[in-house]
mmCIF file of the N, C-alpha and C atoms, coordinates in Angstrom:
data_MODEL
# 
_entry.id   MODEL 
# 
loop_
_atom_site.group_PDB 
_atom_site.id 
_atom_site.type_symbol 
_atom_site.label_atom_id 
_atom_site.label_alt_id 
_atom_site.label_comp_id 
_atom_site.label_asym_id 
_atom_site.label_entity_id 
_atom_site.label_seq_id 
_atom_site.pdbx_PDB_ins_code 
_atom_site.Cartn_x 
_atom_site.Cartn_y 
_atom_site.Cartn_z 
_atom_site.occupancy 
_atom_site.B_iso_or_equiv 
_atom_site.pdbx_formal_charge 
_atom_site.auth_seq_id 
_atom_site.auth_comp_id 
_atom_site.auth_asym_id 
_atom_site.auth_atom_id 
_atom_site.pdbx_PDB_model_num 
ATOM 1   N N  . UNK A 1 1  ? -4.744  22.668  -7.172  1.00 0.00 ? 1  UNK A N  1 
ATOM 2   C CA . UNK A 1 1  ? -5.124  21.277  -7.139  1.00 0.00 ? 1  UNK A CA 1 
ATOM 3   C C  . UNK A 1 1  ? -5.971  21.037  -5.883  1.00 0.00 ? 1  UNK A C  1 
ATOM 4   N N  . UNK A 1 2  ? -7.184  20.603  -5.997  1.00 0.00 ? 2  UNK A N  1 
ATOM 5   C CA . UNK A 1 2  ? -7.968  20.311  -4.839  1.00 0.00 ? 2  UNK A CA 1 
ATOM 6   C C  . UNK A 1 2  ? -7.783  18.991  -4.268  1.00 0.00 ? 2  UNK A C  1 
ATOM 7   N N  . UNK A 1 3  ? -7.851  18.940  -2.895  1.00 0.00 ? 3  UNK A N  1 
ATOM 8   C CA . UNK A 1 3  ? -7.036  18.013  -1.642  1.00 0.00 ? 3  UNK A CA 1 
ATOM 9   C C  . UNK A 1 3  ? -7.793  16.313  -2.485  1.00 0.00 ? 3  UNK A C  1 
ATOM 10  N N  . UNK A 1 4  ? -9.132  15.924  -2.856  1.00 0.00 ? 4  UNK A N  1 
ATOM 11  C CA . UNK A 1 4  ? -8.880  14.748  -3.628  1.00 0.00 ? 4  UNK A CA 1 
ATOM 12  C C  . UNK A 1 4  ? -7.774  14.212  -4.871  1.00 0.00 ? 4  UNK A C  1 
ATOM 13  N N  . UNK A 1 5  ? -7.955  15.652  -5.681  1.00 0.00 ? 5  UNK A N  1 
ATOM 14  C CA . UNK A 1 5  ? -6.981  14.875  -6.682  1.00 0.00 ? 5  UNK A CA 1 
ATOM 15  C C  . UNK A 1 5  ? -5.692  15.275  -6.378  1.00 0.00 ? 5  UNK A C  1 
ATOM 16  N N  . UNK A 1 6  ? -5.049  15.869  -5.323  1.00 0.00 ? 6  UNK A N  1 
ATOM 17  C CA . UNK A 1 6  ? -3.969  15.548  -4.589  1.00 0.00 ? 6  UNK A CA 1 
ATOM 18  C C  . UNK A 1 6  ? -3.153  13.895  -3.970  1.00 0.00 ? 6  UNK A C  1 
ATOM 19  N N  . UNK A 1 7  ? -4.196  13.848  -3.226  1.00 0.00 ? 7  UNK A N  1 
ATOM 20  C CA . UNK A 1 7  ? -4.666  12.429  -2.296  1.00 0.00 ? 7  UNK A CA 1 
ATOM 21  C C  . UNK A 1 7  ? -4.727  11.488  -3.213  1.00 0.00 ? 7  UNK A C  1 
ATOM 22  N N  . UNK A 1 8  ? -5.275  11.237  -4.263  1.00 0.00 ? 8  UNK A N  1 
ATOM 23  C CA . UNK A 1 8  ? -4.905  10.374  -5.422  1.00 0.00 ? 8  UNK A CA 1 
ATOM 24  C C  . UNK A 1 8  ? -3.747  10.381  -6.201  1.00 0.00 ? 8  UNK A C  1 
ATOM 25  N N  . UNK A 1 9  ? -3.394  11.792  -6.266  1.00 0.00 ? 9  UNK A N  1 
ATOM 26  C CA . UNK A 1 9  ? -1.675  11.698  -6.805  1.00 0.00 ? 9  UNK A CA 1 
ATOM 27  C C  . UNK A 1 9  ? -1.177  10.975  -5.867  1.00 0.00 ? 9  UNK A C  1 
ATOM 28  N N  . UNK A 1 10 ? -0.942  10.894  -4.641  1.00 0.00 ? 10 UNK A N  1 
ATOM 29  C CA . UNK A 1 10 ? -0.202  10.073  -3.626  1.00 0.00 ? 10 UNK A CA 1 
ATOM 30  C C  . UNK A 1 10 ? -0.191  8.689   -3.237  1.00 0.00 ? 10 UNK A C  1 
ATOM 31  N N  . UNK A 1 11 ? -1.590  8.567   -3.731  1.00 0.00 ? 11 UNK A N  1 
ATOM 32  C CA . UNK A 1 11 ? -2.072  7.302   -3.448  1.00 0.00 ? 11 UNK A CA 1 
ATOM 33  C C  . UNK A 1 11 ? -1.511  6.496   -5.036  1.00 0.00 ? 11 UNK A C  1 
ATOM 34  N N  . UNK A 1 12 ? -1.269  7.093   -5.904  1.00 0.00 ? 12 UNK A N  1 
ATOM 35  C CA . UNK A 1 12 ? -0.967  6.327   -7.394  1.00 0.00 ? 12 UNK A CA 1 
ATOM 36  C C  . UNK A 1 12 ? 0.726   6.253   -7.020  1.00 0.00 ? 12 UNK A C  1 
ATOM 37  N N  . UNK A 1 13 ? 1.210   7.621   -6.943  1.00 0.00 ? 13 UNK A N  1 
ATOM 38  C CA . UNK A 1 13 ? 3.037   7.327   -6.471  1.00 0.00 ? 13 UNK A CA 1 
ATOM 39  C C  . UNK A 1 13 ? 3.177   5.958   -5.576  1.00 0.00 ? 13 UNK A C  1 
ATOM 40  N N  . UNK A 1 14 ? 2.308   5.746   -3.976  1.00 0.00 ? 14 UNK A N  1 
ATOM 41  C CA . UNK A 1 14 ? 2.388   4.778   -3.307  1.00 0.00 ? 14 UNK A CA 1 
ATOM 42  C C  . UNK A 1 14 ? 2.453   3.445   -4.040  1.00 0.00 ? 14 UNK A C  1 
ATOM 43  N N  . UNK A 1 15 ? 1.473   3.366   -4.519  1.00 0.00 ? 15 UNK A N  1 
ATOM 44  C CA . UNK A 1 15 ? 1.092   2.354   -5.696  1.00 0.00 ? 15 UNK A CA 1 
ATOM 45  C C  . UNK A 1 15 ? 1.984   1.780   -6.542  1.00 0.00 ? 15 UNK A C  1 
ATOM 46  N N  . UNK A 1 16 ? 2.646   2.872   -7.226  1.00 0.00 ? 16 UNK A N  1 
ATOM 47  C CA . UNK A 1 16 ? 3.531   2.254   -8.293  1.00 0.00 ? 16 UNK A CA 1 
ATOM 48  C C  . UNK A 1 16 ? 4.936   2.204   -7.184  1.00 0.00 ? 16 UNK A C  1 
ATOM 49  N N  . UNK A 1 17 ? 5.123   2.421   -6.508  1.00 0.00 ? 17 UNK A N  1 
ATOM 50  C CA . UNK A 1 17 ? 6.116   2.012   -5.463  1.00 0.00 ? 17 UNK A CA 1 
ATOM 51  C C  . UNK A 1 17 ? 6.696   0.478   -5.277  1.00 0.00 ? 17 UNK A C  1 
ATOM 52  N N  . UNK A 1 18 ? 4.997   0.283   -4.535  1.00 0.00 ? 18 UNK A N  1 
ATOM 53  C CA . UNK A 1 18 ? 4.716   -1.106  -3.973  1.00 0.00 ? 18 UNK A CA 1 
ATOM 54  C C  . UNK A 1 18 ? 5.408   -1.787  -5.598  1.00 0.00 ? 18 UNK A C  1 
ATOM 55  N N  . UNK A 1 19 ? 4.312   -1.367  -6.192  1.00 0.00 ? 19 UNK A N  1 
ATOM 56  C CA . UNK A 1 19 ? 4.863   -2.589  -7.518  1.00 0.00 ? 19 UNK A CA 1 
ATOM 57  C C  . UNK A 1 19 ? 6.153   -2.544  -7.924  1.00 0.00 ? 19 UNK A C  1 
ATOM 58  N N  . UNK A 1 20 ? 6.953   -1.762  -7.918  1.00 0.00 ? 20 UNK A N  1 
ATOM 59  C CA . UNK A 1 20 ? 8.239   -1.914  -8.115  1.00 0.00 ? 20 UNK A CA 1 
ATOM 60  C C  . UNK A 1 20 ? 8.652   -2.894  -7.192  1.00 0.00 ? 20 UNK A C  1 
ATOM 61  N N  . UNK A 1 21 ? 8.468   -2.662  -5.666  1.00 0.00 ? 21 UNK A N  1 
ATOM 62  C CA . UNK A 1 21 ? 9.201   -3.383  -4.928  1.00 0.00 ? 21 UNK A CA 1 
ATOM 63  C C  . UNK A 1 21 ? 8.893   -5.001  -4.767  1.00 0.00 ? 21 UNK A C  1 
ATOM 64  N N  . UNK A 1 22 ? 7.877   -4.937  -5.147  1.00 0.00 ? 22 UNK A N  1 
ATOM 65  C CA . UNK A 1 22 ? 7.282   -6.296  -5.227  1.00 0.00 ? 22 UNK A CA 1 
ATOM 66  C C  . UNK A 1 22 ? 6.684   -7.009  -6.393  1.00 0.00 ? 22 UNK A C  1 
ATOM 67  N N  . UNK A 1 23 ? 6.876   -6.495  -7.282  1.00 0.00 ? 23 UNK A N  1 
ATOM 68  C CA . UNK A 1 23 ? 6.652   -6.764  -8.425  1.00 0.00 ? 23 UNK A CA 1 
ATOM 69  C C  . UNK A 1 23 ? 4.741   -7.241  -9.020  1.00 0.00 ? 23 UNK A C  1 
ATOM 70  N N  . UNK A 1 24 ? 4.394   -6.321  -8.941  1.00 0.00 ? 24 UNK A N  1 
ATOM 71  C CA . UNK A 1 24 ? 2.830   -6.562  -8.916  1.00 0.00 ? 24 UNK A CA 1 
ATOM 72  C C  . UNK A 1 24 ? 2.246   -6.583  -10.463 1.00 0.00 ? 24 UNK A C  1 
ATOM 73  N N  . UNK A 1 25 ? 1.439   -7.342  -10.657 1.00 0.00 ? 25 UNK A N  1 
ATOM 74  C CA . UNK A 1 25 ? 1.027   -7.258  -12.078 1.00 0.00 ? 25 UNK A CA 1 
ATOM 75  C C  . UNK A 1 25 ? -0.401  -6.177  -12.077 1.00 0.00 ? 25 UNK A C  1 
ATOM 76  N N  . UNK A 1 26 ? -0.616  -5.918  -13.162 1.00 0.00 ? 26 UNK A N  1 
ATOM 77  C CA . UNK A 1 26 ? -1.513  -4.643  -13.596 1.00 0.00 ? 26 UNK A CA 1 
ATOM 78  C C  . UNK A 1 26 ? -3.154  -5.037  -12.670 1.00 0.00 ? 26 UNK A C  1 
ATOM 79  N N  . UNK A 1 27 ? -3.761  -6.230  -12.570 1.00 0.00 ? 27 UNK A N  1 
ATOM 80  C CA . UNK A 1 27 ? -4.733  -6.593  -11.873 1.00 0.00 ? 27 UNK A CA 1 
ATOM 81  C C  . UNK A 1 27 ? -4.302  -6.193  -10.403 1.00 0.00 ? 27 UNK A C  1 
ATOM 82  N N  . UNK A 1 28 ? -3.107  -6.814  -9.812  1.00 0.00 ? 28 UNK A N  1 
ATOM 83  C CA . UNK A 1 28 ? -2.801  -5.915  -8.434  1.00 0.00 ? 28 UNK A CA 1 
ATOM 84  C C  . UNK A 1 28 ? -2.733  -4.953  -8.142  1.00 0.00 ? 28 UNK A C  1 
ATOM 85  N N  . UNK A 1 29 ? -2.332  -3.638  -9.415  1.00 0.00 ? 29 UNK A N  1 
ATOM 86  C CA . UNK A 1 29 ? -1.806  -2.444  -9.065  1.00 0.00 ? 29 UNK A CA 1 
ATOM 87  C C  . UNK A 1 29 ? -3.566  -1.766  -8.777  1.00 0.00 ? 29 UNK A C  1 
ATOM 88  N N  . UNK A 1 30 ? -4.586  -1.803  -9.518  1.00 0.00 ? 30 UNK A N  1 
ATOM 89  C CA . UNK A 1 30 ? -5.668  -1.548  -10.113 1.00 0.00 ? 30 UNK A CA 1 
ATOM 90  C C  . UNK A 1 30 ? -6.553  -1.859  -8.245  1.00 0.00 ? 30 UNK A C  1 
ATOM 91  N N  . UNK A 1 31 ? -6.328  -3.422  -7.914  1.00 0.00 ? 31 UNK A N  1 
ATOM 92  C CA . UNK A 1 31 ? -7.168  -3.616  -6.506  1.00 0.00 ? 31 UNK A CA 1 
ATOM 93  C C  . UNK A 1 31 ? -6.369  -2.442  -6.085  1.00 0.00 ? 31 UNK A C  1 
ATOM 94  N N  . UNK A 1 32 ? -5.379  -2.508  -5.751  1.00 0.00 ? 32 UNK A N  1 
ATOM 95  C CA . UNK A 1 32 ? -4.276  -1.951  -4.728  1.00 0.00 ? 32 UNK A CA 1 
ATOM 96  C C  . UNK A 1 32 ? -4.892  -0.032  -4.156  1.00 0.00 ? 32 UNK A C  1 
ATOM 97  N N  . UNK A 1 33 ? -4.880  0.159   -6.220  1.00 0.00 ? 33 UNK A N  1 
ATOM 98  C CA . UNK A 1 33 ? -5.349  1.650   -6.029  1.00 0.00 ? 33 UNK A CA 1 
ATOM 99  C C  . UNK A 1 33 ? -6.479  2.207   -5.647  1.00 0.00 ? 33 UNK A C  1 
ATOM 100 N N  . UNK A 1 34 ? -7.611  1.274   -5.729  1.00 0.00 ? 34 UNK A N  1 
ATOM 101 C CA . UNK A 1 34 ? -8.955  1.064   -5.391  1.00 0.00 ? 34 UNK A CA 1 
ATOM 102 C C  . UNK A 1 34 ? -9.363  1.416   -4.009  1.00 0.00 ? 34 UNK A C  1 
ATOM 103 N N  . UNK A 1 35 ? -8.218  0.242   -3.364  1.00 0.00 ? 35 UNK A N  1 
ATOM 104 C CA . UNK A 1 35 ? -8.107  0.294   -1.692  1.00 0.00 ? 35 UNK A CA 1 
ATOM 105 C C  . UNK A 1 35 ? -8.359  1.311   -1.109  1.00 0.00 ? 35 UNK A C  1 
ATOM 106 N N  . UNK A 1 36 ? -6.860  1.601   -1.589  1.00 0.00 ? 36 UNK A N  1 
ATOM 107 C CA . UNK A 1 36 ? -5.987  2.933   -1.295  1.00 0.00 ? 36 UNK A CA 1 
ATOM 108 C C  . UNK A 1 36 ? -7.251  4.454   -1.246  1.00 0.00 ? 36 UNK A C  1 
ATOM 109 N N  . UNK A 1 37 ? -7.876  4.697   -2.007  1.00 0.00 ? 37 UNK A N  1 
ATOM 110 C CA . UNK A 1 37 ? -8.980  5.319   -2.552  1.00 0.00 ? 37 UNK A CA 1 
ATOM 111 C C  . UNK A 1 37 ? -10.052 5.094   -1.852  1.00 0.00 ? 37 UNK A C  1 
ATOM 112 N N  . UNK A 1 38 ? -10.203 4.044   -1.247  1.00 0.00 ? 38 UNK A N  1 
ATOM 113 C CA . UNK A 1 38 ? -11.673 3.702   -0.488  1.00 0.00 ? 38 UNK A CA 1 
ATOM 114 C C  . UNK A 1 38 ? -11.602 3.836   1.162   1.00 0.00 ? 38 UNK A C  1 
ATOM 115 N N  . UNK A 1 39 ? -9.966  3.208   1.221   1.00 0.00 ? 39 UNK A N  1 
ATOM 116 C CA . UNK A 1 39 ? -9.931  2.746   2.599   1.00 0.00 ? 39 UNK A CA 1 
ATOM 117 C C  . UNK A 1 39 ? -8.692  3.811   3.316   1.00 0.00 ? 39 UNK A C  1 
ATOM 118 N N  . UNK A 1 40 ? -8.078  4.157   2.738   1.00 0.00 ? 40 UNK A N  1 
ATOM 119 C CA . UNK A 1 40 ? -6.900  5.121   2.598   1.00 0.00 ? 40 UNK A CA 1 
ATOM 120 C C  . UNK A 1 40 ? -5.377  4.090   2.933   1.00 0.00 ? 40 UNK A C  1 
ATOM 121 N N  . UNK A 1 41 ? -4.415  4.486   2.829   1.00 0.00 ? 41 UNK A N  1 
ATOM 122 C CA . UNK A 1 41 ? -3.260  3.739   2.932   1.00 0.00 ? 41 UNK A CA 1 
ATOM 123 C C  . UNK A 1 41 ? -2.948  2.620   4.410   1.00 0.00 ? 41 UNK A C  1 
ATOM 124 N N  . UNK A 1 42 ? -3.282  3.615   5.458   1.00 0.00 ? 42 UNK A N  1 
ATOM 125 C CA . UNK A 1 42 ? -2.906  2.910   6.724   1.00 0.00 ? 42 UNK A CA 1 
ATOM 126 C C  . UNK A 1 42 ? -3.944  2.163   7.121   1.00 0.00 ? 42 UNK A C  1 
ATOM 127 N N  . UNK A 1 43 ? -5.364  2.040   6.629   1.00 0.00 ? 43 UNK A N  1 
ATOM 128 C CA . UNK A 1 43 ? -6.649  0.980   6.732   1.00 0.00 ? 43 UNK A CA 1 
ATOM 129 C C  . UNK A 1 43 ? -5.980  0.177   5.622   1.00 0.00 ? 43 UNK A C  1 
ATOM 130 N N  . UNK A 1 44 ? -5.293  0.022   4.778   1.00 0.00 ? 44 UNK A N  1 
ATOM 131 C CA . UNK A 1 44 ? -5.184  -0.862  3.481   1.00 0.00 ? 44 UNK A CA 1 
ATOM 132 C C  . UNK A 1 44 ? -4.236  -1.781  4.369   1.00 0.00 ? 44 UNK A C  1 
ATOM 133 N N  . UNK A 1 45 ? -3.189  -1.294  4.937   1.00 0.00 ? 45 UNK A N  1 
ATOM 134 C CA . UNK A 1 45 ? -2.096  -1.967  5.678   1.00 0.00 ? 45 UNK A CA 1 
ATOM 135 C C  . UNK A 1 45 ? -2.571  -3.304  6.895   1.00 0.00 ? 45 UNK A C  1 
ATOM 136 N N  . UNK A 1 46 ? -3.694  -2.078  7.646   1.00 0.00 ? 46 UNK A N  1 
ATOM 137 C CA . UNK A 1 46 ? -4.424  -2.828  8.830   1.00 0.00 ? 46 UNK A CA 1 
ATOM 138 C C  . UNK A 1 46 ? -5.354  -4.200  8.563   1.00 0.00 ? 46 UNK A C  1 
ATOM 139 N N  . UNK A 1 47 ? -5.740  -4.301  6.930   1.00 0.00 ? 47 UNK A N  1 
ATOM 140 C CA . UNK A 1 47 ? -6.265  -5.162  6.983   1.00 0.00 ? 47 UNK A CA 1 
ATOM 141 C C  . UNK A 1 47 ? -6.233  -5.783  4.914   1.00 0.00 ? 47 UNK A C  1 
ATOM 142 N N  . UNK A 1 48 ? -4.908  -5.820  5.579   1.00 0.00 ? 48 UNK A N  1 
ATOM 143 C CA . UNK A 1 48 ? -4.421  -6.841  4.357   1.00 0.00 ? 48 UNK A CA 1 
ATOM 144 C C  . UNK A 1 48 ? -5.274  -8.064  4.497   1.00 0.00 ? 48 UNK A C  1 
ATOM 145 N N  . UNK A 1 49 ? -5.412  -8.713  5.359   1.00 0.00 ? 49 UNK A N  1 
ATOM 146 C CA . UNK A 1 49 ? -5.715  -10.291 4.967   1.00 0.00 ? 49 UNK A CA 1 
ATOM 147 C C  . UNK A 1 49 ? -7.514  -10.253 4.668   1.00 0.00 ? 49 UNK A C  1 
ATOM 148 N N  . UNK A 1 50 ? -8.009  -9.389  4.622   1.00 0.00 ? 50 UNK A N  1 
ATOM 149 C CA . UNK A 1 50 ? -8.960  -9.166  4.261   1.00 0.00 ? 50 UNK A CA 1 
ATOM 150 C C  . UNK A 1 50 ? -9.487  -9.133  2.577   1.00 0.00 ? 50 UNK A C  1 
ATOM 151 N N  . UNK A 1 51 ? -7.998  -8.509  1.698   1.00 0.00 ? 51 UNK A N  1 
ATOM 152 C CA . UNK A 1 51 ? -8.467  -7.560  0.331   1.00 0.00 ? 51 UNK A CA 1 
ATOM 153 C C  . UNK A 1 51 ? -8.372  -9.412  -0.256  1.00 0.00 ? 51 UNK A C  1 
ATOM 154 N N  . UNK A 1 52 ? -8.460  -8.950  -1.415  1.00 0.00 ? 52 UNK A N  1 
ATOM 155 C CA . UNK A 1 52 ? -8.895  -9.788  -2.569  1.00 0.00 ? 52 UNK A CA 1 
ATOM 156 C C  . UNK A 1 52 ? -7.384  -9.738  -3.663  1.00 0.00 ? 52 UNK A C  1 
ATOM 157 N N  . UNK A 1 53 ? -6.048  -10.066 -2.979  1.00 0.00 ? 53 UNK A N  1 
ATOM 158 C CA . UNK A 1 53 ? -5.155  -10.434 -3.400  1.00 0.00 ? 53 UNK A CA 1 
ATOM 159 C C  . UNK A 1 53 ? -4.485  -11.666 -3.309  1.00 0.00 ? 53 UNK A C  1 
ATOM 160 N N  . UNK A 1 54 ? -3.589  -11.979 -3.795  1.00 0.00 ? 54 UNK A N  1 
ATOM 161 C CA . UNK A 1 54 ? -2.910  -13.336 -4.369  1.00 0.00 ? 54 UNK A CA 1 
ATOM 162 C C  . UNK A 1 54 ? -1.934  -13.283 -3.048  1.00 0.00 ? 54 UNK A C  1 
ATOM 163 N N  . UNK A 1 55 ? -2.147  -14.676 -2.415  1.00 0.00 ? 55 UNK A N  1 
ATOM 164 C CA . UNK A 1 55 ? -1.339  -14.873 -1.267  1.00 0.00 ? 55 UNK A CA 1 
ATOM 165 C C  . UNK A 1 55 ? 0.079   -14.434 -1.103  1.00 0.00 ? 55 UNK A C  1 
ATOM 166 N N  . UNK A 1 56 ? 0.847   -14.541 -2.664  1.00 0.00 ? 56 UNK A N  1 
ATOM 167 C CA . UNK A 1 56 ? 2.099   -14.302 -2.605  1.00 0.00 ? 56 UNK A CA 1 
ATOM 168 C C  . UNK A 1 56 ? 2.380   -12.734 -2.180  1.00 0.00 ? 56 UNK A C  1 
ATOM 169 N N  . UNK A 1 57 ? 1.153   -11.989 -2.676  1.00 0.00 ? 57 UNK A N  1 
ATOM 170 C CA . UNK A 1 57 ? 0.998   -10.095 -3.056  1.00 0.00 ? 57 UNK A CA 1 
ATOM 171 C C  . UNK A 1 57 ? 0.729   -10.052 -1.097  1.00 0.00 ? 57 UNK A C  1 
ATOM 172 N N  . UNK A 1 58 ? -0.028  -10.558 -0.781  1.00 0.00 ? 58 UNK A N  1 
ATOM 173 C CA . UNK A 1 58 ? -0.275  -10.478 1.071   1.00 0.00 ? 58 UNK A CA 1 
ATOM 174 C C  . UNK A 1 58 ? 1.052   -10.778 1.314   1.00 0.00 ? 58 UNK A C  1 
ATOM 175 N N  . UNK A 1 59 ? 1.778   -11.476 1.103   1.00 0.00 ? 59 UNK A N  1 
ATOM 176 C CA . UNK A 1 59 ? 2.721   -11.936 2.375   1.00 0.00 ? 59 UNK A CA 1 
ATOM 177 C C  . UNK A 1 59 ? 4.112   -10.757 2.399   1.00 0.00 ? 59 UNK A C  1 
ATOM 178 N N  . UNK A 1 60 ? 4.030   -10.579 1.168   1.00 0.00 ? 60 UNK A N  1 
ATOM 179 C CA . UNK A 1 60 ? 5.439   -9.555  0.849   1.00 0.00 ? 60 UNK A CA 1 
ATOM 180 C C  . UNK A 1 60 ? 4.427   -8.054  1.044   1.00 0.00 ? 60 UNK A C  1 
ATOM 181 N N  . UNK A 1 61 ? 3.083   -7.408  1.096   1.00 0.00 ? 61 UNK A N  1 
ATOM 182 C CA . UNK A 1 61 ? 2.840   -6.924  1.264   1.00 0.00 ? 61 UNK A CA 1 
ATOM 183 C C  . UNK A 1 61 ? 2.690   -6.663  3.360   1.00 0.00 ? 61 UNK A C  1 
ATOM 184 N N  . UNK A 1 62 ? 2.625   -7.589  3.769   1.00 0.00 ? 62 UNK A N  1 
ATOM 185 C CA . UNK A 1 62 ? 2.859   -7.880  4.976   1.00 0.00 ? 62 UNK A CA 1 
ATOM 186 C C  . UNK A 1 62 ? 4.255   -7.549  5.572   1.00 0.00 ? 62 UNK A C  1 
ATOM 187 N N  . UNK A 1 63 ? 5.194   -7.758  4.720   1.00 0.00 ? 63 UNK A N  1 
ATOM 188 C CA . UNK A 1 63 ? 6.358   -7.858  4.805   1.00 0.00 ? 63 UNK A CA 1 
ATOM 189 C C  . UNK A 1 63 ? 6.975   -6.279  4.792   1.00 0.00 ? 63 UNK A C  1 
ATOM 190 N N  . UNK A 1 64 ? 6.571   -5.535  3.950   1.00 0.00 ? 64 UNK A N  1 
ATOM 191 C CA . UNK A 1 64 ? 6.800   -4.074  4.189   1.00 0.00 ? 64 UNK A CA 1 
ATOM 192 C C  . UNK A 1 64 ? 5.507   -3.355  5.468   1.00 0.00 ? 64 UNK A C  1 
ATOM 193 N N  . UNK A 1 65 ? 4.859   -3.998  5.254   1.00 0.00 ? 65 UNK A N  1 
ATOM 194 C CA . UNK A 1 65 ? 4.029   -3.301  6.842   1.00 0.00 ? 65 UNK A CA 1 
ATOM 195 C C  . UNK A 1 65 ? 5.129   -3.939  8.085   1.00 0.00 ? 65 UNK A C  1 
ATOM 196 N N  . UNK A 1 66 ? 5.749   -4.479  7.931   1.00 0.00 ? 66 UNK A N  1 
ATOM 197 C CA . UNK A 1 66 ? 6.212   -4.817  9.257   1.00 0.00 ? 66 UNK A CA 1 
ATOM 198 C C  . UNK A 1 66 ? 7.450   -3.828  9.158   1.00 0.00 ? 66 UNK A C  1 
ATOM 199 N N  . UNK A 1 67 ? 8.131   -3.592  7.957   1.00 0.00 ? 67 UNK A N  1 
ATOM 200 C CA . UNK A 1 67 ? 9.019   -2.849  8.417   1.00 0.00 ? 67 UNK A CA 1 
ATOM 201 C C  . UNK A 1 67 ? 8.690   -1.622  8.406   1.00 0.00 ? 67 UNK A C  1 
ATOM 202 N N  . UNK A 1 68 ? 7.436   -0.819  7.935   1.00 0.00 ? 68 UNK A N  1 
ATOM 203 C CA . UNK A 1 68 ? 6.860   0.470   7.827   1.00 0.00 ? 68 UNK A CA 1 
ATOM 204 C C  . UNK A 1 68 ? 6.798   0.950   9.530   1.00 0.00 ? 68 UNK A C  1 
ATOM 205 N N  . UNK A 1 69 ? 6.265   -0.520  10.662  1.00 0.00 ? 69 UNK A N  1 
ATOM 206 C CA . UNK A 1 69 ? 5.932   -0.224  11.980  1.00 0.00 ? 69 UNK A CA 1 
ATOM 207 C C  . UNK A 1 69 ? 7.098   -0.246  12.266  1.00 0.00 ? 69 UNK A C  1 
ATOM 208 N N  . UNK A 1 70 ? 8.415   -0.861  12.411  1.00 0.00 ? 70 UNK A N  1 
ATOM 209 C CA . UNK A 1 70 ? 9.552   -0.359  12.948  1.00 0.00 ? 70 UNK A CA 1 
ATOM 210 C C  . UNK A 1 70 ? 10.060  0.762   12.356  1.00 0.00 ? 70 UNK A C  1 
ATOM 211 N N  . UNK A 1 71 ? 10.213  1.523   11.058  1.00 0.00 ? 71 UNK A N  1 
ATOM 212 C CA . UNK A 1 71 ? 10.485  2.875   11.322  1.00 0.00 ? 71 UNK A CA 1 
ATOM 213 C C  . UNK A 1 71 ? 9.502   3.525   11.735  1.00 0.00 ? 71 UNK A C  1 
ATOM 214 N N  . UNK A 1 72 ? 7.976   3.435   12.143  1.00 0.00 ? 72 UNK A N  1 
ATOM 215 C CA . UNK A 1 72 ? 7.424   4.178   13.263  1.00 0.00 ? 72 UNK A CA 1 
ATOM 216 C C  . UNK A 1 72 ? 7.793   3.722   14.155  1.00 0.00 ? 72 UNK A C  1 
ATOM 217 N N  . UNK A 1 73 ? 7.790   2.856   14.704  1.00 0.00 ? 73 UNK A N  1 
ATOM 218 C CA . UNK A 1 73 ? 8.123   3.055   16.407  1.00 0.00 ? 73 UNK A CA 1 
ATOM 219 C C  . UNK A 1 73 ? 9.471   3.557   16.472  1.00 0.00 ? 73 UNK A C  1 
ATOM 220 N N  . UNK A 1 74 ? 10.499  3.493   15.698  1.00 0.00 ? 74 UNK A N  1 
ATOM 221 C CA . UNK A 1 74 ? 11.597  4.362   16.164  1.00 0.00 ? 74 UNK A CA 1 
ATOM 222 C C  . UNK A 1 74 ? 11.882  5.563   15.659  1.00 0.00 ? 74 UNK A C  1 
ATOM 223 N N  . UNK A 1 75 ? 10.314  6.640   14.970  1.00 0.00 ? 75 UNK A N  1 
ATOM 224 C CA . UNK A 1 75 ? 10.687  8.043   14.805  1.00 0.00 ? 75 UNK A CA 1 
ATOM 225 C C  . UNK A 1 75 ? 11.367  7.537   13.975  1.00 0.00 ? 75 UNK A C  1 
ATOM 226 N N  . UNK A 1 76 ? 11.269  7.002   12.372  1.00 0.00 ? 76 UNK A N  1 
ATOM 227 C CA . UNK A 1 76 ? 12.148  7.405   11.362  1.00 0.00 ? 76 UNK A CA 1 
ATOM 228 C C  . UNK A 1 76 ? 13.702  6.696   11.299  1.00 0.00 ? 76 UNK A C  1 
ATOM 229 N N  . UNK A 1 77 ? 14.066  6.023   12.384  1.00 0.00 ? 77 UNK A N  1 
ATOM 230 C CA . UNK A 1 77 ? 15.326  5.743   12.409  1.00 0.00 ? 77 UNK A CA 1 
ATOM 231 C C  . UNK A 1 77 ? 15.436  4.172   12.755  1.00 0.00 ? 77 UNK A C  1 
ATOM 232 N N  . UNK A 1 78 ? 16.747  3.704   12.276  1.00 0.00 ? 78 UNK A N  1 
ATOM 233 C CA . UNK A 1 78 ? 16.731  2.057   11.938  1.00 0.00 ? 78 UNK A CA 1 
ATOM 234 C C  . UNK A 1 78 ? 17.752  1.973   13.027  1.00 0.00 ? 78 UNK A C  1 
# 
């Protein structure tokens, strides 16, 4: 498997993640994967208030970036 369509397997798992946890409809999952693909995961994070999603999809998407930076800053641990 060559390192793009790797990187897209990961980027689609991420994807259908988010939507589980937040419940995203098929137009969100579609921007989401786009991003993900253009900008890579941790640019998608950095500049949420930028993409072209539904305020409710930013704020709970906001909402796991904040807790993504506290298990980095504490190495993995809560």
């Amino acid at each position: 498997m060559n390192l793009e369509k790797l990187k897209d397997t990961h980027y689609i798992r991420c994807m259908e993640l988010l939507a589980e946890l937040i419940d995203l409809d098929a137009d969100a999952k579609e921007r989401i994967h786009k991003c993900f693909q253009s900008m890579g995961i941790k640019n998608f994070f950095l500049h949420l208030e930028s993409l072209d999603l539904s305020s409710e999809t930013t704020e709970k998407l906001k909402s796991i970036k904040s807790i993504i930076e506290v298990f980095d800053k504490e190495g993995g641990r809560a």
